[in-house]
C-alpha positions in Angstrom: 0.0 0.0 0.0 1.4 3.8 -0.9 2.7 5.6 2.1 0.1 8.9 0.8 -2.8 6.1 1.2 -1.8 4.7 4.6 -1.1 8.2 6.2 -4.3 9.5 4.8 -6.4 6.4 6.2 -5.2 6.4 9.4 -5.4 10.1 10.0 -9.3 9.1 8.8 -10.1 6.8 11.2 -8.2 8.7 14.2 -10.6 11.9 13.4 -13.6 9.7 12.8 -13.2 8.4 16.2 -12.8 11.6 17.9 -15.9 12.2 16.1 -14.2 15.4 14.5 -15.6 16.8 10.9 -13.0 17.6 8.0 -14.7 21.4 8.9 -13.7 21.7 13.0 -10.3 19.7 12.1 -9.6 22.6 8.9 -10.8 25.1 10.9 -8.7 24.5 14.2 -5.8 23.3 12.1 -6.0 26.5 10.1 -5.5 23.8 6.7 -7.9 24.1 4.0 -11.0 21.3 4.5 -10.0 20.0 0.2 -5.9 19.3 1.6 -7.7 17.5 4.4 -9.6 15.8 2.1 -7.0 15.0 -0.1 -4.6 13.8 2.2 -7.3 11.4 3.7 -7.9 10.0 0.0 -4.0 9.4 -0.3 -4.2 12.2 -2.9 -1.9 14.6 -1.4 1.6 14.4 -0.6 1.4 15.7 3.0 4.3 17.8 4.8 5.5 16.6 8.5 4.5 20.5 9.5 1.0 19.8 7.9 0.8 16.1 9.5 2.0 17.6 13.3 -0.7 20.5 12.8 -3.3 17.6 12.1 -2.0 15.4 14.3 -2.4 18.4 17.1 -5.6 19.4 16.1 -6.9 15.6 17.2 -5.1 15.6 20.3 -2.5 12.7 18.7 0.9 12.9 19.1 3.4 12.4 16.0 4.8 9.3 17.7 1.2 7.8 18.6 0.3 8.1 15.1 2.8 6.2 13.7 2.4 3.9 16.5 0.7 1.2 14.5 1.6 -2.0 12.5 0.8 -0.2 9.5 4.1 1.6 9.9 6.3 -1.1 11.3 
């Protein structure tokens, strides 16, 4: 699976079960809600500034995000 994909999917299931829109997260994150949505859909290359402002925004640490087999 492509790194974009599996980035994108688990930042998607993290702010699904925080219960978070695309809106709140763009908003708070001050990213535009079509990168969110992009990066989510593995279309977008994201940035590590971009990914820790996410990241932030759901309460998630860098490390804890990675912090998966998907990334071992």
């Amino acid at each position: 699976m492509d790194i974009k994909v599996k980035i994108g999917a688990r930042f998607r299931d993290i702010r699904k079960a925080k219960k978070l829109t695309q809106e709140k997260v763009s908003f708070e994150a001050d990213i535009d809600k079509s990168y969110i949505s992009e990066v989510e859909n593995g279309l977008r290359n994201i940035s590590i500034v971009n990914l820790e402002k996410l990241t932030n925004t759901v309460g998630i640490s860098l490390k804890d995000f990675f912090d998966t087999p998907d990334f071992a």
